[in-house]
FIKOLZA-1660 file (N, C-alpha, C; in steps of 0.1 Angstrom, whole numbers, plus 5000, padded with zeros to 4 digits):
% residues 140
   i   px   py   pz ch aa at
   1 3212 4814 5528  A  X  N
   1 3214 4803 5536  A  X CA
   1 3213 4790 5527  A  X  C
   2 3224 4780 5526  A  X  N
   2 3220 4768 5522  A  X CA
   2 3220 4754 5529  A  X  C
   3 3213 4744 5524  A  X  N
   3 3208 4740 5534  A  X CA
   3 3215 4723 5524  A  X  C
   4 3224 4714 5526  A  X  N
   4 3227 4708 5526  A  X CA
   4 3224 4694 5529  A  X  C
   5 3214 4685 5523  A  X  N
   5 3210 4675 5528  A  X CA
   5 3220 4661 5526  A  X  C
   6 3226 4654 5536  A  X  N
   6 3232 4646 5529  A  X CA
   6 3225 4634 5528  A  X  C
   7 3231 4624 5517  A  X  N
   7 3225 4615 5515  A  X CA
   7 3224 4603 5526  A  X  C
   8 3233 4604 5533  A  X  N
   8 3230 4594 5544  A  X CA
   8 3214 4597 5553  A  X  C
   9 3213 4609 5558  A  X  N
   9 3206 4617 5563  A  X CA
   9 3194 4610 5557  A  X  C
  10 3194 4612 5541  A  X  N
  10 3181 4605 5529  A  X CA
  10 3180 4593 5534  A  X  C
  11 3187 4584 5537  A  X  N
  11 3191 4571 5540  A  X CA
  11 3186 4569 5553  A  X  C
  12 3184 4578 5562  A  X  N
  12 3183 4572 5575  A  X CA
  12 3168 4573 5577  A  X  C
  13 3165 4585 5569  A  X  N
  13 3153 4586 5571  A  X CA
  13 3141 4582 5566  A  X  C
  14 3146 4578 5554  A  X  N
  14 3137 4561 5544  A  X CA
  14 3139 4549 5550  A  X  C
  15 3147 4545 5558  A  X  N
  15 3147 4534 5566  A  X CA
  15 3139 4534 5580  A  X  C
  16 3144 4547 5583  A  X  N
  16 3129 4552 5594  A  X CA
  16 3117 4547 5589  A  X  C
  17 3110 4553 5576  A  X  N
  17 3100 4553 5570  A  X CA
  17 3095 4541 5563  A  X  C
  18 3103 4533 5563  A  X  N
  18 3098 4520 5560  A  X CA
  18 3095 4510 5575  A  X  C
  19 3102 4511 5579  A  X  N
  19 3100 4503 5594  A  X CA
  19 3086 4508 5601  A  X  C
  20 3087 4521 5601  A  X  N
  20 3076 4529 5604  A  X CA
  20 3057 4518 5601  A  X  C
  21 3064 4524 5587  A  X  N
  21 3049 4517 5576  A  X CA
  21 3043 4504 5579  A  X  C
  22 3059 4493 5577  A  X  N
  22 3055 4482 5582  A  X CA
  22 3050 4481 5596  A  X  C
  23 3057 4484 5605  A  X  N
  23 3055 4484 5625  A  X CA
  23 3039 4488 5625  A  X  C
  24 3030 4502 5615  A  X  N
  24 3020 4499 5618  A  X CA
  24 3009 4489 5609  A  X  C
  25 3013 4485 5603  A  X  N
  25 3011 4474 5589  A  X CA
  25 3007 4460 5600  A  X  C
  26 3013 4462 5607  A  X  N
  26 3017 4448 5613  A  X CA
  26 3009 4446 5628  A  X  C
  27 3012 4462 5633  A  X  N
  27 3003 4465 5648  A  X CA
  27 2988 4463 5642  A  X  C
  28 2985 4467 5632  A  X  N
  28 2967 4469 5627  A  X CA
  28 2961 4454 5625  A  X  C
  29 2970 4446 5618  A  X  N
  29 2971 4433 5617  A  X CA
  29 2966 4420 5627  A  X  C
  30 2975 4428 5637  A  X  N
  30 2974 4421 5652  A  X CA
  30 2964 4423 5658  A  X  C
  31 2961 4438 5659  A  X  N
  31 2947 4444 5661  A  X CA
  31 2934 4438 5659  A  X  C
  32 2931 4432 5644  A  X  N
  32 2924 4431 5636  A  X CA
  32 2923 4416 5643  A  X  C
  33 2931 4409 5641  A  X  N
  33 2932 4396 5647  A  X CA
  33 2930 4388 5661  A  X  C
  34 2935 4399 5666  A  X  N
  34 2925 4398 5681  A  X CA
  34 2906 4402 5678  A  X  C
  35 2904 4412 5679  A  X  N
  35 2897 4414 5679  A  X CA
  35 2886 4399 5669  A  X  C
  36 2891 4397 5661  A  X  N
  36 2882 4380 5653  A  X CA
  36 2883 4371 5662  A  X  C
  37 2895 4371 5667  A  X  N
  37 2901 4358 5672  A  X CA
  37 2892 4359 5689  A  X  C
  38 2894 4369 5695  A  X  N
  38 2879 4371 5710  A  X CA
  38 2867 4369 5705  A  X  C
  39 2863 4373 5691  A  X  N
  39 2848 4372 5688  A  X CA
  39 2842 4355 5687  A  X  C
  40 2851 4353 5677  A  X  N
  40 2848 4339 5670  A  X CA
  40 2852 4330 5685  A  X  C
  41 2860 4332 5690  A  X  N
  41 2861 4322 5707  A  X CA
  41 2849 4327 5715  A  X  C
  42 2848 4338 5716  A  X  N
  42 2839 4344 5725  A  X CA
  42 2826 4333 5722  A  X  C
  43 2819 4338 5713  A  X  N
  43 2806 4331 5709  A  X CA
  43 2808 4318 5710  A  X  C
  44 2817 4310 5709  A  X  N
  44 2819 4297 5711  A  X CA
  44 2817 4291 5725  A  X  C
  45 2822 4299 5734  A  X  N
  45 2824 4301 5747  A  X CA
  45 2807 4304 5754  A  X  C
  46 2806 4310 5748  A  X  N
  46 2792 4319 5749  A  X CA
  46 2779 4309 5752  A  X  C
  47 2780 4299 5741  A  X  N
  47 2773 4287 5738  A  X CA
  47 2776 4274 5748  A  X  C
  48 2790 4275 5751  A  X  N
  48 2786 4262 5761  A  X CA
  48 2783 4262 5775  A  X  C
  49 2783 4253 5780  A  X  N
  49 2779 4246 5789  A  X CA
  49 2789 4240 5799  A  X  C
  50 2784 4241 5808  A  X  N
  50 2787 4257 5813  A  X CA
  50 2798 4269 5813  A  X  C
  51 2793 4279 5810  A  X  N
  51 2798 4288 5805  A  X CA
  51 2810 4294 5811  A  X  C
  52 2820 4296 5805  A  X  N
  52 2836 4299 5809  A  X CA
  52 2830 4313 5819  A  X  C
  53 2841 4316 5828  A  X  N
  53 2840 4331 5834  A  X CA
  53 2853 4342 5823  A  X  C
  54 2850 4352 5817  A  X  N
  54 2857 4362 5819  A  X CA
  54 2873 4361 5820  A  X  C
  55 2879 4357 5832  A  X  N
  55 2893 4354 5834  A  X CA
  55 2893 4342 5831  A  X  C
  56 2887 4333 5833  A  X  N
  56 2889 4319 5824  A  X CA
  56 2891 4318 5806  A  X  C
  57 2879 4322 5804  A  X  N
  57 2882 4330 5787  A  X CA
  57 2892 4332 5784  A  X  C
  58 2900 4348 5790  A  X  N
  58 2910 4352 5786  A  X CA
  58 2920 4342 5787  A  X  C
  59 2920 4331 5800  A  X  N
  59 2932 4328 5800  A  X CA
  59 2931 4311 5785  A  X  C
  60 2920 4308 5786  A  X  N
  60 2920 4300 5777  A  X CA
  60 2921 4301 5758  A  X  C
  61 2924 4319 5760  A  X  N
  61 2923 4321 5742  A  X CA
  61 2939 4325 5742  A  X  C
  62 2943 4326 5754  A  X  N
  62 2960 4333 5756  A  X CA
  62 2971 4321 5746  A  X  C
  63 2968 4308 5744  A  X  N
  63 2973 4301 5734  A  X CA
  63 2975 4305 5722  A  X  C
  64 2964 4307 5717  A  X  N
  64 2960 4305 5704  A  X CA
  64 2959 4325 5700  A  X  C
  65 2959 4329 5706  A  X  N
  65 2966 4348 5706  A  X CA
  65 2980 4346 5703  A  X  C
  66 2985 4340 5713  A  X  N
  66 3001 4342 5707  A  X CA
  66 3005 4333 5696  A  X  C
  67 3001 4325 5693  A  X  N
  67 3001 4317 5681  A  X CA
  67 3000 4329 5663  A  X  C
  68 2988 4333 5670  A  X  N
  68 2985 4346 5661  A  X CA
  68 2997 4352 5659  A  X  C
  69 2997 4363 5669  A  X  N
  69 3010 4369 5674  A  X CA
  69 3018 4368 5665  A  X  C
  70 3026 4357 5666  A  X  N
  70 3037 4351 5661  A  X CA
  70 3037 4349 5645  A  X  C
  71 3019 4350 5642  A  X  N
  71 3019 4347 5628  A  X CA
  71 3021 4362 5619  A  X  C
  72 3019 4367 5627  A  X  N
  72 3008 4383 5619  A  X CA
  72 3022 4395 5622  A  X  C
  73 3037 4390 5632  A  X  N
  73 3037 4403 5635  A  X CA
  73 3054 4402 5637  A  X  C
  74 3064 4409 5633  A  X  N
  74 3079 4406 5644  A  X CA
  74 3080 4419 5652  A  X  C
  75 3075 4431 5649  A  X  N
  75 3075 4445 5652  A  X CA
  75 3065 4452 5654  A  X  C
  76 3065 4460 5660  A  X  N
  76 3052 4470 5666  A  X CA
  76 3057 4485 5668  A  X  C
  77 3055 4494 5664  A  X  N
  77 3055 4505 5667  A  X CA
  77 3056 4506 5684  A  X  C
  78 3067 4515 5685  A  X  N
  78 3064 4518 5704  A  X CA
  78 3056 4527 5702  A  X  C
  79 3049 4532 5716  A  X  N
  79 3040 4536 5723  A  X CA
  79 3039 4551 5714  A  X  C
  80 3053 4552 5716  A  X  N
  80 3055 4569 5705  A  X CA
  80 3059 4574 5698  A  X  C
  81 3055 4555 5686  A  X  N
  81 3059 4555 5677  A  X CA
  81 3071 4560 5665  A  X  C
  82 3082 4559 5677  A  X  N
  82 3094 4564 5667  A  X CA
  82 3106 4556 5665  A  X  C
  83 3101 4545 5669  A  X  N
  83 3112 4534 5662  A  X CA
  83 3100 4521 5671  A  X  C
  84 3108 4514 5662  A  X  N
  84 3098 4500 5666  A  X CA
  84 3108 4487 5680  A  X  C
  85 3095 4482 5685  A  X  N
  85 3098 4473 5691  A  X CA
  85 3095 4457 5687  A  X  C
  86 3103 4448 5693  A  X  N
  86 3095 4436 5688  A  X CA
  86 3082 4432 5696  A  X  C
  87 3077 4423 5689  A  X  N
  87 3062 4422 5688  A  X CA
  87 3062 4410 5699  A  X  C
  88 3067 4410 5713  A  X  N
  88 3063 4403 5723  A  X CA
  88 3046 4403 5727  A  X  C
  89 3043 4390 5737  A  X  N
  89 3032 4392 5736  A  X CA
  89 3028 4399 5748  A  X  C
  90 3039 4403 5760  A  X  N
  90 3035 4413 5769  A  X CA
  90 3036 4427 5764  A  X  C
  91 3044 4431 5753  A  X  N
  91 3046 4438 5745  A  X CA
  91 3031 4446 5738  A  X  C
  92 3028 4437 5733  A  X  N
  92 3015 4438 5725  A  X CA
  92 3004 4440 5731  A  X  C
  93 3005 4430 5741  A  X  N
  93 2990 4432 5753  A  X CA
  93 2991 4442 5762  A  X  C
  94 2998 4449 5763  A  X  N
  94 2998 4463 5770  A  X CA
  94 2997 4476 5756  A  X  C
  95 3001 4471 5748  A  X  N
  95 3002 4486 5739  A  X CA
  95 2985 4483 5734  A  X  C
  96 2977 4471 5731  A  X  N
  96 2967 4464 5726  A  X CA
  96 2956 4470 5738  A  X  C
  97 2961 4470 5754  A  X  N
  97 2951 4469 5761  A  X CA
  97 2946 4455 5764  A  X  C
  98 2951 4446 5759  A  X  N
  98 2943 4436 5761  A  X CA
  98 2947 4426 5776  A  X  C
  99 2932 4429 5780  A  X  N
  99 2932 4424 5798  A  X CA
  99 2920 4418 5794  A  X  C
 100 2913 4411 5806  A  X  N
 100 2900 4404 5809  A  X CA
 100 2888 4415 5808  A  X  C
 101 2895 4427 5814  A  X  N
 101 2884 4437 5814  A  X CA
 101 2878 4441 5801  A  X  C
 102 2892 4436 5789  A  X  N
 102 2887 4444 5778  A  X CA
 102 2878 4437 5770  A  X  C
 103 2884 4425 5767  A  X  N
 103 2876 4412 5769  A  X CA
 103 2865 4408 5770  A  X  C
 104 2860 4414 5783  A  X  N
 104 2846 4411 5787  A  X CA
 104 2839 4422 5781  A  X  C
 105 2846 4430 5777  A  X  N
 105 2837 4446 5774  A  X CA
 105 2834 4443 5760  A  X  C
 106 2843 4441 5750  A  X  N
 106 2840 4436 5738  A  X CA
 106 2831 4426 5739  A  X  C
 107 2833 4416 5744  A  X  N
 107 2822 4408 5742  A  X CA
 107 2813 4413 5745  A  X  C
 108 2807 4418 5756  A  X  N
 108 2794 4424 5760  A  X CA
 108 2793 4431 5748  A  X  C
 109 2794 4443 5741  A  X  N
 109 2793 4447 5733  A  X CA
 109 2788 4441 5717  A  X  C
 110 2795 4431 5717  A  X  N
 110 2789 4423 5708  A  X CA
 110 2777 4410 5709  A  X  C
 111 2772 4411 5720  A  X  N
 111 2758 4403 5726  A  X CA
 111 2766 4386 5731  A  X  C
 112 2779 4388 5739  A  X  N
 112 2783 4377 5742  A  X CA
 112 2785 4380 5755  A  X  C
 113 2777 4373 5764  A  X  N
 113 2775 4379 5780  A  X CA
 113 2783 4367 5788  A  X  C
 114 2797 4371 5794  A  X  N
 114 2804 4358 5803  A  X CA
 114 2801 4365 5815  A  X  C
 115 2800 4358 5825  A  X  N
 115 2801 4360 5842  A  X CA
 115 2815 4365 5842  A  X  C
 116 2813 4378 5852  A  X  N
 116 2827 4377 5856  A  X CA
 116 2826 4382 5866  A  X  C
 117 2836 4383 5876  A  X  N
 117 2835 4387 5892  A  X CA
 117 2833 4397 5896  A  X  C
 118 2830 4403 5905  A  X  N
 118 2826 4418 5909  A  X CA
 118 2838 4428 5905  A  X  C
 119 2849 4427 5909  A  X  N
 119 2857 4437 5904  A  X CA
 119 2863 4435 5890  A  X  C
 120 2858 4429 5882  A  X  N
 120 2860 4421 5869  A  X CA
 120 2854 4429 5862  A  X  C
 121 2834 4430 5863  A  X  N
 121 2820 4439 5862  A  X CA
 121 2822 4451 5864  A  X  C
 122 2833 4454 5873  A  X  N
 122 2828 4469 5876  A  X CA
 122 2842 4475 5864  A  X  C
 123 2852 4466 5859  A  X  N
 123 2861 4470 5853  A  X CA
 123 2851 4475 5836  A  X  C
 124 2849 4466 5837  A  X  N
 124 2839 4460 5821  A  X CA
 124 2832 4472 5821  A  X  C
 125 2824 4477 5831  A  X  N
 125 2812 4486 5824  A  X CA
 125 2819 4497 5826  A  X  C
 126 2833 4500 5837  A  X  N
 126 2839 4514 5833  A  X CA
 126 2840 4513 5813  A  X  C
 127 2847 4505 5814  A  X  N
 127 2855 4501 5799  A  X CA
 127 2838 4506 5788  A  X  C
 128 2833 4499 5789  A  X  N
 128 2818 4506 5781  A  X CA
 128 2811 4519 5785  A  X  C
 129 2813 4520 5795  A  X  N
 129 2808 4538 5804  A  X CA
 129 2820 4548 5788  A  X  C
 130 2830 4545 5794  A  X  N
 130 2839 4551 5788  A  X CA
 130 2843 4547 5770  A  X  C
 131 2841 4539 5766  A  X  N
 131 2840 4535 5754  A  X CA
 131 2832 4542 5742  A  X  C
 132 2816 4543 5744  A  X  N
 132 2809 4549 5740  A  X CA
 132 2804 4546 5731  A  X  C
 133 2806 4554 5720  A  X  N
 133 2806 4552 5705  A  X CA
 133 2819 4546 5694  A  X  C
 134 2830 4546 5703  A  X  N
 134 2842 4541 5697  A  X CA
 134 2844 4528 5692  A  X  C
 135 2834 4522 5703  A  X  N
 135 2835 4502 5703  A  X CA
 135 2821 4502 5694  A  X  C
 136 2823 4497 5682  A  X  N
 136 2811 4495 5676  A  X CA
 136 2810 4484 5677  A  X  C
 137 2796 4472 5675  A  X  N
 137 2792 4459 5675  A  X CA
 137 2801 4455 5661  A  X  C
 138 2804 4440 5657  A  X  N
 138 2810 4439 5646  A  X CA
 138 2797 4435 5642  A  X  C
 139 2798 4432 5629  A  X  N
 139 2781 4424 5623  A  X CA
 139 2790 4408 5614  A  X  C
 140 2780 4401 5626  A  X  N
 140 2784 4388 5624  A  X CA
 140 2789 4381 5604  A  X  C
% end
């Protein structure tokens, strides 16, 4: 049996492989940058007077996220990872997870406690019930 690879074939599939690399190059990036970008707000937030709620938070860092966004990212890996999408920010914040719930959970996790509403609270401590050992504290 021979097995004939053509060069296009080579071709399609190093272009795969580079989009690939970058899409997660770029998703880790965004990752990384949320996650600074909730902490370093968070504790800011954390400190004043009087203190933001939870969905207030999220909705007050949703600026300066997609600003990020826009800096760090044009593509994202889809969900199953076999070709990329662009790096929207409804895009992102569903592949990311990022809600109020998750939000609050991270913070809590990192010693930044915001009020948030009952079904906000019960979202938050599933989110940490279920988290476990995965969500580590960052060290300041």
């Amino acid at each position: 049996m021979h097995f004939d690879f053509s060069p296009w074939a080579g071709l399609v599939s190093a272009a795969w492989l580079v989009f690939y690399i970058f899409g997660r190059r770029q998703f880790s990036r965004v990752r990384q940058g949320t996650t600074e970008l909730v902490l370093e707000q968070g504790r800011l937030a954390g400190q004043a007077r009087p203190r933001p709620t939870v969905e207030g938070f999220f909705a007050q860092i949703q600026p300066a996220w997609r600003a990020m966004l826009r800096q760090r990212a044009w593509f994202i890996p889809h969900r199953t990872e076999l070709f990329p999408v662009p790096a929207q920010p409804e895009v992102v914040a569903r592949r990311l997870n990022f809600t109020p719930g998750w939000v609050g959970a991270y913070l809590r996790l990192n010693g930044v406690d915001l009020p948030a509403g009952s079904e906000l609270e019960a979202e938050i401590q599933r989110i940490l019930a279920l988290a476990g050992s995965r969500l580590r504290p960052r060290r300041p």
